[in-house]
Backbone atoms as SQL, in Angstrom:
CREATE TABLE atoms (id INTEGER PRIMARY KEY, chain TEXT, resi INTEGER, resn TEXT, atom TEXT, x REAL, y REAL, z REAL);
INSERT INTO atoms VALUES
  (1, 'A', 1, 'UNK', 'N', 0.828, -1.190, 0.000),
  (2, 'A', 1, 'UNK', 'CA', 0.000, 0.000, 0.000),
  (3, 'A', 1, 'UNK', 'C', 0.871, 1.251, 0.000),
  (4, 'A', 2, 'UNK', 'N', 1.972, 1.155, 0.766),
  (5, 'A', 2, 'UNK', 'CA', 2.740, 2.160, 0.768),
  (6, 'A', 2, 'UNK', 'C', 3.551, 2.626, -0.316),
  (7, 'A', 3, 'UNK', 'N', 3.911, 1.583, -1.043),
  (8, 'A', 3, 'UNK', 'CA', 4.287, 2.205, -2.264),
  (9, 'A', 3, 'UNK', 'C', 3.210, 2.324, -3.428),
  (10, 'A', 4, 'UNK', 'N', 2.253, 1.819, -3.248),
  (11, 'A', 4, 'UNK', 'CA', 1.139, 2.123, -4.527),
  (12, 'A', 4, 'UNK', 'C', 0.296, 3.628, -4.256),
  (13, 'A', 5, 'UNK', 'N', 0.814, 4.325, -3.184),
  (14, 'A', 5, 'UNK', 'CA', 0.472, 5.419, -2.201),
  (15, 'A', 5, 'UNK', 'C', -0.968, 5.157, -2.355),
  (16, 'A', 6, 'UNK', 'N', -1.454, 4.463, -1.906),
  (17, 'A', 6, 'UNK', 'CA', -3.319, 4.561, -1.837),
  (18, 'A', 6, 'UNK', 'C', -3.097, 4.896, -0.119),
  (19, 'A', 7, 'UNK', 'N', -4.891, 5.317, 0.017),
  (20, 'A', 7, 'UNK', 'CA', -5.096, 5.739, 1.404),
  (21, 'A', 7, 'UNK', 'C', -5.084, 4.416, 2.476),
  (22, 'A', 8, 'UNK', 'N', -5.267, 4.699, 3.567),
  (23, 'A', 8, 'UNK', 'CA', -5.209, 3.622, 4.527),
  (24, 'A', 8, 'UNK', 'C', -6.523, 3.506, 4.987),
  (25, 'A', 9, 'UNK', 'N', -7.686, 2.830, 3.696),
  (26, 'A', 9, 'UNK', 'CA', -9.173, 2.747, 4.284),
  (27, 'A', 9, 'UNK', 'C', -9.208, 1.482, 3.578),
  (28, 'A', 10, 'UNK', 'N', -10.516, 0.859, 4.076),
  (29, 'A', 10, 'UNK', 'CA', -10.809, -0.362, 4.701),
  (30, 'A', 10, 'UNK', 'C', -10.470, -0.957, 3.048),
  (31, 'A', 11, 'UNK', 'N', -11.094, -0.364, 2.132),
  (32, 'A', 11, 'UNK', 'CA', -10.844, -0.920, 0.073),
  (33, 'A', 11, 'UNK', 'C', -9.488, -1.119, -0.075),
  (34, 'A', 12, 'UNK', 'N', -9.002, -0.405, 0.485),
  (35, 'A', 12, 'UNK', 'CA', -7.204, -1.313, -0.053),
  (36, 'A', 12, 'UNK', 'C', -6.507, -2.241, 1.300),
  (37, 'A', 13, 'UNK', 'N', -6.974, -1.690, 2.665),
  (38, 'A', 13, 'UNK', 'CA', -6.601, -2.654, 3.364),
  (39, 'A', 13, 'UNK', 'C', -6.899, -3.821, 3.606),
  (40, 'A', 14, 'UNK', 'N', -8.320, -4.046, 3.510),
  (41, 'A', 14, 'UNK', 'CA', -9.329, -5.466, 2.899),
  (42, 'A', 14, 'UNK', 'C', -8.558, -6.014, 1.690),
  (43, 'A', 15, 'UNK', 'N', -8.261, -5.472, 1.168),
  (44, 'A', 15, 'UNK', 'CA', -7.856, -6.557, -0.537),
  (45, 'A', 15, 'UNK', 'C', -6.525, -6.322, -0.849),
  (46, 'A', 16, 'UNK', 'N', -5.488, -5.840, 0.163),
  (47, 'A', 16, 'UNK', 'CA', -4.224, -6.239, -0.351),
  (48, 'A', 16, 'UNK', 'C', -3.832, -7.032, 1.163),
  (49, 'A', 17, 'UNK', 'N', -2.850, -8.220, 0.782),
  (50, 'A', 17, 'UNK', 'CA', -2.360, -9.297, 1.711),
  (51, 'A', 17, 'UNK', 'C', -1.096, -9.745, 1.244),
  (52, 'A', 18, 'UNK', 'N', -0.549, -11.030, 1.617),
  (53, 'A', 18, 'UNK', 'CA', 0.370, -12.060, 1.545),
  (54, 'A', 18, 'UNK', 'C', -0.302, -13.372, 1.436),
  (55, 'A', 19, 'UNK', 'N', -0.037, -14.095, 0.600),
  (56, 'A', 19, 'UNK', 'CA', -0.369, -15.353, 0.590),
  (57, 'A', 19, 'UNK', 'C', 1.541, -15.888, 0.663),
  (58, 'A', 20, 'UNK', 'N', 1.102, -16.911, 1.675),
  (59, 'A', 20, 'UNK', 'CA', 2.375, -17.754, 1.702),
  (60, 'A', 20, 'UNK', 'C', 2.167, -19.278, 1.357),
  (61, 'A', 21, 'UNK', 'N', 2.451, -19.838, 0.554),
  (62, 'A', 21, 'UNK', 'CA', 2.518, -21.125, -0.042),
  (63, 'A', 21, 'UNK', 'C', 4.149, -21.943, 0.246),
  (64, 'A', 22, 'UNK', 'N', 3.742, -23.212, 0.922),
  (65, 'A', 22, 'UNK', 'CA', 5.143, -23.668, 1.499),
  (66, 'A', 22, 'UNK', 'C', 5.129, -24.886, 0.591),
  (67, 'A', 23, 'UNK', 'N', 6.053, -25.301, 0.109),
  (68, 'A', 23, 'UNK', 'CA', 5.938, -26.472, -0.935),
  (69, 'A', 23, 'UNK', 'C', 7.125, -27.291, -0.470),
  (70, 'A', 24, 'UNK', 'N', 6.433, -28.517, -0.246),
  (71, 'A', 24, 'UNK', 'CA', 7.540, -29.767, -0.378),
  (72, 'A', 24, 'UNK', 'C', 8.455, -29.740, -0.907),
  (73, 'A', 25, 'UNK', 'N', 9.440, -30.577, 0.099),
  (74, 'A', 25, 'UNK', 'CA', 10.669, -30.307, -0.797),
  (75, 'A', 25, 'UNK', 'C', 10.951, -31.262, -2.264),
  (76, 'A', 26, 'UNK', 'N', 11.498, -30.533, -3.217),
  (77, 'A', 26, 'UNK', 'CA', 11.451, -31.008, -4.399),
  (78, 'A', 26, 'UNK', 'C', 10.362, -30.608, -5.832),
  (79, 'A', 27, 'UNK', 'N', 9.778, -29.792, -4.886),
  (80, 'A', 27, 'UNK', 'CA', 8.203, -29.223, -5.451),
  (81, 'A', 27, 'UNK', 'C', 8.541, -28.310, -6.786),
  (82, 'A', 28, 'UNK', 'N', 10.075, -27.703, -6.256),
  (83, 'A', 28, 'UNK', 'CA', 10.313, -26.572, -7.196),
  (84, 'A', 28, 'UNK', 'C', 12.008, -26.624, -7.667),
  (85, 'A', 29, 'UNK', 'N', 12.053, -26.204, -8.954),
  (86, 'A', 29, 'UNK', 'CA', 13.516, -26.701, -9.155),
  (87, 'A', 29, 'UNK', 'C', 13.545, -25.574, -10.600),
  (88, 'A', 30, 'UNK', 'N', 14.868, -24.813, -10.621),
  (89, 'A', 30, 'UNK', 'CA', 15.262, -23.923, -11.682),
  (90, 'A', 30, 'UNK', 'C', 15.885, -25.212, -12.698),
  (91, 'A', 31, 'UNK', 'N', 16.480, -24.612, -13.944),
  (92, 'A', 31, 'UNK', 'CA', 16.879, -25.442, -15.035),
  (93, 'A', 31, 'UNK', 'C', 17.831, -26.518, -13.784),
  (94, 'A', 32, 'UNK', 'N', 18.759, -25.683, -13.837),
  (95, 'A', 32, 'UNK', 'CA', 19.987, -26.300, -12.941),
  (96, 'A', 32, 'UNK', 'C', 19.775, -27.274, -11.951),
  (97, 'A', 33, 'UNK', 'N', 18.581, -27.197, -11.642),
  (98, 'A', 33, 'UNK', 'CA', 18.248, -28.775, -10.020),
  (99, 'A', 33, 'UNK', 'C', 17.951, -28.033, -9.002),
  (100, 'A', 34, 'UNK', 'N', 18.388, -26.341, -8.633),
  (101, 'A', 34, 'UNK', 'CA', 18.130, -26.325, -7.759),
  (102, 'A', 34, 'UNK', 'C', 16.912, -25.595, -7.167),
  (103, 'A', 35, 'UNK', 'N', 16.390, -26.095, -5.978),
  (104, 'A', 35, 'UNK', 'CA', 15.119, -25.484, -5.597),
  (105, 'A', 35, 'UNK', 'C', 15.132, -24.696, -3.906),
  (106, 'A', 36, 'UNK', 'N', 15.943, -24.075, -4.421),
  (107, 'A', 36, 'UNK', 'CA', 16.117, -23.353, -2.867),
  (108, 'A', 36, 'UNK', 'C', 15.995, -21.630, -3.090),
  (109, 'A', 37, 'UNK', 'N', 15.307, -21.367, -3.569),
  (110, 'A', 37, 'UNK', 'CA', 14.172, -20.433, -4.287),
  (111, 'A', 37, 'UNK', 'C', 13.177, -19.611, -3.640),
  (112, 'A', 38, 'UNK', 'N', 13.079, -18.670, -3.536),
  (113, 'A', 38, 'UNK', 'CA', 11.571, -18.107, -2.702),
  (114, 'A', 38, 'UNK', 'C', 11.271, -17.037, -3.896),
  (115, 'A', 39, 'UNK', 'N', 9.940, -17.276, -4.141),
  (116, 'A', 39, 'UNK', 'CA', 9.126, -16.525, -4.840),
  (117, 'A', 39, 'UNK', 'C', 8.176, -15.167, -4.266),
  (118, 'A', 40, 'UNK', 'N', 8.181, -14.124, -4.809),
  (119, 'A', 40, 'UNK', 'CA', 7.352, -13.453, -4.455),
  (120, 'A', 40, 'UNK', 'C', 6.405, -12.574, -5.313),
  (121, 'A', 41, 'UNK', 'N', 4.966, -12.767, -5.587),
  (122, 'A', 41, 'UNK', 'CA', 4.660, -12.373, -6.840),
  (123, 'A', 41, 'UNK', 'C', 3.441, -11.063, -5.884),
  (124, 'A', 42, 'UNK', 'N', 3.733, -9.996, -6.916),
  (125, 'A', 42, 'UNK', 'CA', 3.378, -8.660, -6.609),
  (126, 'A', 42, 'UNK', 'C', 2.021, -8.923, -7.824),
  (127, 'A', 43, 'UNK', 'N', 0.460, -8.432, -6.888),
  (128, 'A', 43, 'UNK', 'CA', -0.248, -8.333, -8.193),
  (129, 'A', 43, 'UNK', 'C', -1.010, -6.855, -8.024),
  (130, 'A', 44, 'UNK', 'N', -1.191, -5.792, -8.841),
  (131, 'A', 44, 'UNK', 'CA', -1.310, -4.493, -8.612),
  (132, 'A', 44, 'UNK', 'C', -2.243, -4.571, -9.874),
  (133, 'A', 45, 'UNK', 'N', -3.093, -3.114, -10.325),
  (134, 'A', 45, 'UNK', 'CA', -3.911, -2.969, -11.377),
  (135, 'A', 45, 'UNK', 'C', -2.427, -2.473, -12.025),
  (136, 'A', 46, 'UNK', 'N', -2.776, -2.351, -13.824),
  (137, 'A', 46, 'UNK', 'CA', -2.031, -1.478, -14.581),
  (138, 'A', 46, 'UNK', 'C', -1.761, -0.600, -14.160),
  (139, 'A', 47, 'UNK', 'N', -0.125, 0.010, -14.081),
  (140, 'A', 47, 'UNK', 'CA', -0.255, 1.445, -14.703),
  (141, 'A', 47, 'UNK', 'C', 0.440, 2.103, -13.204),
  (142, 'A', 48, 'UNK', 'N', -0.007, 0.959, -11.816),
  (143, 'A', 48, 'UNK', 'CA', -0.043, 1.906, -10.190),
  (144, 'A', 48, 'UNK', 'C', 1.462, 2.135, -10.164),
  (145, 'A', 49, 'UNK', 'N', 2.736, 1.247, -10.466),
  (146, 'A', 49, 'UNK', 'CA', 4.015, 0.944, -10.214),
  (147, 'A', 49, 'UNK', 'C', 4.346, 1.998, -11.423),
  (148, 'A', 50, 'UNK', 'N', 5.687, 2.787, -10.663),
  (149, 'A', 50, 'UNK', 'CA', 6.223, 3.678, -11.903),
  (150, 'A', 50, 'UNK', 'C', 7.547, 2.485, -12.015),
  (151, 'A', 51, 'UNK', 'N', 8.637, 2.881, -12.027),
  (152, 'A', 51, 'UNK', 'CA', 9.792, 1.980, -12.351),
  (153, 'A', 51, 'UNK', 'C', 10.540, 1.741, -10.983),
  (154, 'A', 52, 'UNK', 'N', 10.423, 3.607, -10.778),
  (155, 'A', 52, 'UNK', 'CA', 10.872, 3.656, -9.438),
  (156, 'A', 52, 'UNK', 'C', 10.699, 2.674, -7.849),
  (157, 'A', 53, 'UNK', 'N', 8.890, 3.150, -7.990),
  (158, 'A', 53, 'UNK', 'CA', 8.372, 1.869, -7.546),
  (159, 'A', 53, 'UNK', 'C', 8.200, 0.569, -7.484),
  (160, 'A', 54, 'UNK', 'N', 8.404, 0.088, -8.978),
  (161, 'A', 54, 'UNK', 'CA', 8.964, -1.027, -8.630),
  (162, 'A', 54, 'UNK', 'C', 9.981, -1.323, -8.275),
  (163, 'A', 55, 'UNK', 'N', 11.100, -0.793, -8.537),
  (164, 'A', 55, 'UNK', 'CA', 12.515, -1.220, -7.622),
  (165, 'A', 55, 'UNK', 'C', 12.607, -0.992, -6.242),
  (166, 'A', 56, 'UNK', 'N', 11.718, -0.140, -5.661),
  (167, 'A', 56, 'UNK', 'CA', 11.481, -0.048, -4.351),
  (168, 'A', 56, 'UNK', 'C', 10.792, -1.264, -3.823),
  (169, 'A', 57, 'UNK', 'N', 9.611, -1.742, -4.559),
  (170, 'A', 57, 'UNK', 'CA', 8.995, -3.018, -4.198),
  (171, 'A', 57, 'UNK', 'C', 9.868, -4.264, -3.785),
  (172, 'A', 58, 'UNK', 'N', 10.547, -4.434, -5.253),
  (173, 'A', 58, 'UNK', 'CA', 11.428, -4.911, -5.713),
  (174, 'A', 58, 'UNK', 'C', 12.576, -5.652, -4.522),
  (175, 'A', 59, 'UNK', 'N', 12.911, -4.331, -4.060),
  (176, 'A', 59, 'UNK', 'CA', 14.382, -4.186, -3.119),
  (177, 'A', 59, 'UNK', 'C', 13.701, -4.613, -1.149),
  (178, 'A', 60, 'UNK', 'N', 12.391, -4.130, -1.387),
  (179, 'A', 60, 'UNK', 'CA', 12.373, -3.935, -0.205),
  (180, 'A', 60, 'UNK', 'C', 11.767, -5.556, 0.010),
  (181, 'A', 61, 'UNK', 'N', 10.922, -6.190, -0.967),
  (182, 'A', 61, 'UNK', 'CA', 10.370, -7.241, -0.616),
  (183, 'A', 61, 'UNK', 'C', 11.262, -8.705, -0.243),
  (184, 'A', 62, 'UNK', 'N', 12.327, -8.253, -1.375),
  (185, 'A', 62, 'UNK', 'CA', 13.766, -9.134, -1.315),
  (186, 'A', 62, 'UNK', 'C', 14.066, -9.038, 0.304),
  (187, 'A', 63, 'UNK', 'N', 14.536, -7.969, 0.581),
  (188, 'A', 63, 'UNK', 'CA', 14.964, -7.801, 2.021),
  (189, 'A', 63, 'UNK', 'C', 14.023, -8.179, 3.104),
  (190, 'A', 64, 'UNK', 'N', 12.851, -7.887, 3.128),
  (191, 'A', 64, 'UNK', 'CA', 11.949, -8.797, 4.071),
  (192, 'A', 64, 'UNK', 'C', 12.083, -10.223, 3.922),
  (193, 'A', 65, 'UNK', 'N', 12.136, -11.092, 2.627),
  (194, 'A', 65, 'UNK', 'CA', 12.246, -11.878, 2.510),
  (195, 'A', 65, 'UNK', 'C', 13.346, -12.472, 3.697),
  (196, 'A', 66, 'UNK', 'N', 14.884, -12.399, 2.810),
  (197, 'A', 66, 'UNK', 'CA', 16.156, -12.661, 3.468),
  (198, 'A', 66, 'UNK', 'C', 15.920, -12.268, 5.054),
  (199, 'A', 67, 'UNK', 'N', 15.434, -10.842, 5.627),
  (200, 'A', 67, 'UNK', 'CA', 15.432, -11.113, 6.982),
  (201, 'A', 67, 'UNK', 'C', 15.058, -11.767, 7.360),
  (202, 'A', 68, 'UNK', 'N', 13.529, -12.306, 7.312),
  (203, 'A', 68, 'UNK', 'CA', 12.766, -13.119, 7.932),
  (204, 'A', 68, 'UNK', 'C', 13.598, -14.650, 8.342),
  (205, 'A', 69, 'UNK', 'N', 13.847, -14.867, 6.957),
  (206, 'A', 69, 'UNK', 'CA', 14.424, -16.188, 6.885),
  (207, 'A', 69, 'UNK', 'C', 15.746, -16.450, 7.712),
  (208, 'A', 70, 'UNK', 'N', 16.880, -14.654, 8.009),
  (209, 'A', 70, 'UNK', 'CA', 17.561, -14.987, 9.017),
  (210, 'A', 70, 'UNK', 'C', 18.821, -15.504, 7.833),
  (211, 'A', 71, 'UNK', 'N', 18.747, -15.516, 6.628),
  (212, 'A', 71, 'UNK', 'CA', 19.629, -15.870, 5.411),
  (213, 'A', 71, 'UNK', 'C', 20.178, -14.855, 5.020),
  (214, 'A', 72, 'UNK', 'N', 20.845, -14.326, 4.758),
  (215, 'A', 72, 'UNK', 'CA', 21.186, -13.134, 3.784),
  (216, 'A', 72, 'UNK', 'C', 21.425, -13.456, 2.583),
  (217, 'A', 73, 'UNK', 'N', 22.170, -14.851, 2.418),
  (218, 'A', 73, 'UNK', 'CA', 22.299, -15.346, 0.807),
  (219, 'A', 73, 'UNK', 'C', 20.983, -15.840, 0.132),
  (220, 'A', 74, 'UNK', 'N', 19.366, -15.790, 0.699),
  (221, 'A', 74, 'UNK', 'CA', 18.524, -15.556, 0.220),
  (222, 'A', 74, 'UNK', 'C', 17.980, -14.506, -0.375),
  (223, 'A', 75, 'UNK', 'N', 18.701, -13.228, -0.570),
  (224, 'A', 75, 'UNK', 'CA', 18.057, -12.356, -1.448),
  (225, 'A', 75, 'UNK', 'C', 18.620, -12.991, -2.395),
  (226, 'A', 76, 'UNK', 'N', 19.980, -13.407, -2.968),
  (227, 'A', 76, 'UNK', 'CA', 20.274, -13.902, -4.402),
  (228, 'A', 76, 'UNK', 'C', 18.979, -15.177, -4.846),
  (229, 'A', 77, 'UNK', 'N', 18.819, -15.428, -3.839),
  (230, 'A', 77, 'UNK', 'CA', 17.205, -16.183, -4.847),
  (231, 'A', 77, 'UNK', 'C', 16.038, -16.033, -4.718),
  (232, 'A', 78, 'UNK', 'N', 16.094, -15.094, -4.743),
  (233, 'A', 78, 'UNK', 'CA', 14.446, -14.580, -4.064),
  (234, 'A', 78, 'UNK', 'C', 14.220, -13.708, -5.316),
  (235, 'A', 79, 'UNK', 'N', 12.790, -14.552, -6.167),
  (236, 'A', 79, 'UNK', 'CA', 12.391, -14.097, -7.634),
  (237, 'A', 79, 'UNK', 'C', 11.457, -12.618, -7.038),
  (238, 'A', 80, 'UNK', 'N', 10.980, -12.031, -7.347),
  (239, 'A', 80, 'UNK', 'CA', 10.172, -11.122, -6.875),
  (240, 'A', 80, 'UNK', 'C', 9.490, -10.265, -8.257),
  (241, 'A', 81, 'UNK', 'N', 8.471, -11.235, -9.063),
  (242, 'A', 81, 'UNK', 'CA', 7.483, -11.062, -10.130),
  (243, 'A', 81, 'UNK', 'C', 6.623, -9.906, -10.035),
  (244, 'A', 82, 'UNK', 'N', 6.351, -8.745, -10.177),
  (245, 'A', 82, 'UNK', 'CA', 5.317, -7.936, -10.432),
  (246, 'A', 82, 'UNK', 'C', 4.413, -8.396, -11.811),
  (247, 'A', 83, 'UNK', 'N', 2.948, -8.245, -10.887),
  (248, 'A', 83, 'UNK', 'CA', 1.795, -8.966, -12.055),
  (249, 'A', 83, 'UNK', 'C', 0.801, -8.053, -12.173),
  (250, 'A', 84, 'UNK', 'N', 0.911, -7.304, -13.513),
  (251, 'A', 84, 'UNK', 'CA', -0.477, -6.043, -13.387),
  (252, 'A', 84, 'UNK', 'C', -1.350, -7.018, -13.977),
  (253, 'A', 85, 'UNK', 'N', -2.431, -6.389, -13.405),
  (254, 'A', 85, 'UNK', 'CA', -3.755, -7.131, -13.571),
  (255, 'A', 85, 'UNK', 'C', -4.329, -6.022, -14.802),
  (256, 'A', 86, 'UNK', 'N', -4.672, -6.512, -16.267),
  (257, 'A', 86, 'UNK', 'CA', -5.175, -5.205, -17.267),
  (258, 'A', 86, 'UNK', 'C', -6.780, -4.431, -16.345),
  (259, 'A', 87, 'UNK', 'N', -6.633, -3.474, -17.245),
  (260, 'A', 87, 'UNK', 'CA', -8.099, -2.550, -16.882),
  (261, 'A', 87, 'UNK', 'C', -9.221, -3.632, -17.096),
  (262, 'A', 88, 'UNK', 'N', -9.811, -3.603, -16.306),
  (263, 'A', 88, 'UNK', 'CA', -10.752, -4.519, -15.504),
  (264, 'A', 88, 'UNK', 'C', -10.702, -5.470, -14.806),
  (265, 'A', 89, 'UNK', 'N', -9.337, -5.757, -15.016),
  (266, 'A', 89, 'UNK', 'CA', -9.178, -7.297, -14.425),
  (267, 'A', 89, 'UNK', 'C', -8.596, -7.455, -12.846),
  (268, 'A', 90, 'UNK', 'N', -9.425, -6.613, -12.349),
  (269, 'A', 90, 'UNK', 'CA', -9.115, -6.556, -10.625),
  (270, 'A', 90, 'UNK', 'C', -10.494, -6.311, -10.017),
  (271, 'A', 91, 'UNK', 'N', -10.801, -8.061, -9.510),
  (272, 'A', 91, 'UNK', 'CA', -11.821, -7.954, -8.956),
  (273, 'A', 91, 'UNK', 'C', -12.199, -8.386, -7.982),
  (274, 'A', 92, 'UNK', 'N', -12.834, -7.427, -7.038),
  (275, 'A', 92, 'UNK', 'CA', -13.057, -7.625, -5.527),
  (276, 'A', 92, 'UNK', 'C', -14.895, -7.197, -5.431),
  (277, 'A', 93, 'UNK', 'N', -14.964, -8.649, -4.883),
  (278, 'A', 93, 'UNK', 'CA', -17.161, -7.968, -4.497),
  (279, 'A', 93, 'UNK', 'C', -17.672, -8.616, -5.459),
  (280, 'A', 94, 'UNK', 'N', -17.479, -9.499, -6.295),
  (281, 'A', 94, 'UNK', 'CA', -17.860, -9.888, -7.270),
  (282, 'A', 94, 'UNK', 'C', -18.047, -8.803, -8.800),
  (283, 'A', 95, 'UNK', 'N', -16.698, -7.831, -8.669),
  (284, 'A', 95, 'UNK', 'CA', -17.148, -7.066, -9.464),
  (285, 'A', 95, 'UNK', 'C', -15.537, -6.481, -10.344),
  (286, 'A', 96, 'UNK', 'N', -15.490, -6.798, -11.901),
  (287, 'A', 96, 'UNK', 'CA', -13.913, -6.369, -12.165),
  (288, 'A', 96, 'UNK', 'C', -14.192, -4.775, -12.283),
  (289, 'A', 97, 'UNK', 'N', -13.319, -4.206, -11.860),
  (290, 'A', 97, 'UNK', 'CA', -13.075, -2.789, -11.714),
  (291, 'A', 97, 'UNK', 'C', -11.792, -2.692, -12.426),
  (292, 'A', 98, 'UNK', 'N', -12.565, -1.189, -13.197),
  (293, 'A', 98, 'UNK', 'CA', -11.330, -0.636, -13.918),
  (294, 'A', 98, 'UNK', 'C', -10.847, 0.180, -12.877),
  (295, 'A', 99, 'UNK', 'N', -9.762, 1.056, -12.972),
  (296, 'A', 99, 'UNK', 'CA', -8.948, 2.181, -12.703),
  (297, 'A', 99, 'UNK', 'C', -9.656, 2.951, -11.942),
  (298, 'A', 100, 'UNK', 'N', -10.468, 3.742, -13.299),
  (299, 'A', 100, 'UNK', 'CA', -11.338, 4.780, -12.520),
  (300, 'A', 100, 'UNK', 'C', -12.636, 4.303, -11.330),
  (301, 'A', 101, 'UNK', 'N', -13.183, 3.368, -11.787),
  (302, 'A', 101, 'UNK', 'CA', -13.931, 2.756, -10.656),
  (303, 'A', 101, 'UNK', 'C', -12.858, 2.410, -9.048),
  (304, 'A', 102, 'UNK', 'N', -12.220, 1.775, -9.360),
  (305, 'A', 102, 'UNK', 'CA', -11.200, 1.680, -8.067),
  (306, 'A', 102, 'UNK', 'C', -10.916, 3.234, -7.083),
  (307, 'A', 103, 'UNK', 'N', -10.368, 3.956, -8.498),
  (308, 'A', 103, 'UNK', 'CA', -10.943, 5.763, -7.813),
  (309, 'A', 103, 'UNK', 'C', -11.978, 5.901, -7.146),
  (310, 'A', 104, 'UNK', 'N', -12.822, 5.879, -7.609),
  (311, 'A', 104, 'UNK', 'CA', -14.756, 6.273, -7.680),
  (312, 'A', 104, 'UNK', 'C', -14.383, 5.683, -5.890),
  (313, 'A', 105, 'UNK', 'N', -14.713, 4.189, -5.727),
  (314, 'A', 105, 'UNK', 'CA', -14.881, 4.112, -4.735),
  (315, 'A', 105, 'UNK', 'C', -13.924, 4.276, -3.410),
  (316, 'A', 106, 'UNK', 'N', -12.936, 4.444, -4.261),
  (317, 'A', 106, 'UNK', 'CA', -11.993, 5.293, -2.638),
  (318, 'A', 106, 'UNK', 'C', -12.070, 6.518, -2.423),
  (319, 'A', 107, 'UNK', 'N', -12.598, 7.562, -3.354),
  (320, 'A', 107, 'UNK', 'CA', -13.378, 8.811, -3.393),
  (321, 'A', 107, 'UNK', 'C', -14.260, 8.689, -2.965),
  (322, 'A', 108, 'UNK', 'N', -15.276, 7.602, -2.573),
  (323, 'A', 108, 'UNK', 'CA', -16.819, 7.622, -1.910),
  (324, 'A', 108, 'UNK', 'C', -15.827, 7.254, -0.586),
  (325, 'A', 109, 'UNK', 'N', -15.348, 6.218, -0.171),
  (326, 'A', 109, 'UNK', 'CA', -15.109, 5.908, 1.359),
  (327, 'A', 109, 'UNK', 'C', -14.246, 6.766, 1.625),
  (328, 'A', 110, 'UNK', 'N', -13.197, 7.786, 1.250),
  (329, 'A', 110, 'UNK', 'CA', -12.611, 8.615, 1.955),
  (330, 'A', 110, 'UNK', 'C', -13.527, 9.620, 2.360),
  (331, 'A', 111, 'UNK', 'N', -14.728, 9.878, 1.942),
  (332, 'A', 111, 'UNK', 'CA', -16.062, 10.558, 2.198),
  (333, 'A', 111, 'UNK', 'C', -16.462, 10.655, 2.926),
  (334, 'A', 112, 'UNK', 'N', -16.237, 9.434, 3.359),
  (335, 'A', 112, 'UNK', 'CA', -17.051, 8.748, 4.325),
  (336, 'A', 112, 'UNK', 'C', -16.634, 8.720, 5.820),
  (337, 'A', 113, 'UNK', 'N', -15.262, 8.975, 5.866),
  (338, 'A', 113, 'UNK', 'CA', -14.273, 8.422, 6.829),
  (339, 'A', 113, 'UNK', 'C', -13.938, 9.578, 7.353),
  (340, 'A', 114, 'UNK', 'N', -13.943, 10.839, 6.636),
  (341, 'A', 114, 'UNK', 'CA', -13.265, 12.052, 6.793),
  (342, 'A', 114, 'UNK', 'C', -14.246, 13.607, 7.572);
C-alpha cells in the first residue's frame, strides 16, 4: 500500500495481503536442479508501479524476505514477479473494476471516513 500510495481505508486494506505457499521439498527446481528459491509475486492494477516503484517493491520485498528467513544469501534467490492485472481485471465484491472505478470508490469511502 505504501508504495502504490493509496489511502489507509478499509478498500485497499481489505484486498491487499500475503499469501504464503510452502511447498515440499522437491516441489520446485530452476533449469539447474536447484530449488532453494523463494518466490514473491506482486499483483497491482495497470499502470499503479512507476519503475521507481517497482525497484522499491522490488528491493524492499527481497529484504523482508532474506530477513525473515535470518539468510542473507537468500536475497540472491528470491524471484520477486510484479503482475499487473489489465483494466478490468481486478476484482473484488464480485465485481472487475477498472482504474477509474477503483478511484470512484476510494473517493466515496474517503467521504465517508473524513
Amino acid at each position: 500500500m505504501r508504495w502504490e500510495q493509496v489511502p489507509p481505508i478499509a478498500l485497499f486494506k481489505n484486498n491487499t495481503a500475503a499469501f504464503v505457499h510452502e511447498l515440499e521439498a522437491g516441489a520446485l527446481s530452476n533449469v539447474a536442479g536447484d530449488g532453494n528459491y523463494v518466490r514473491v509475486q506482486v499483483l497491482t492494477p495497470a499502470g499503479v508501479l512507476d519503475r521507481d516503484k517497482q525497484l522499491g517493491v522490488v528491493r524492499e520485498l527481497t529484504e523482508i524476505v532474506a530477513a525473515q528467513a535470518r539468510d542473507a544469501s537468500l536475497a540472491g534467490r528470491t524471484w520477486v514477479l510484479i503482475t499487473e492485472s489489465p483494466e478490468g481485471g481486478w476484482g473484488i465484491g464480485g465485481h472487475a473494476y477498472t482504474g477509474a472505478e477503483i478511484a470512484e470508490a476510494a473517493r466515496r469511502e474517503l467521504g465517508r471516513t473524513t
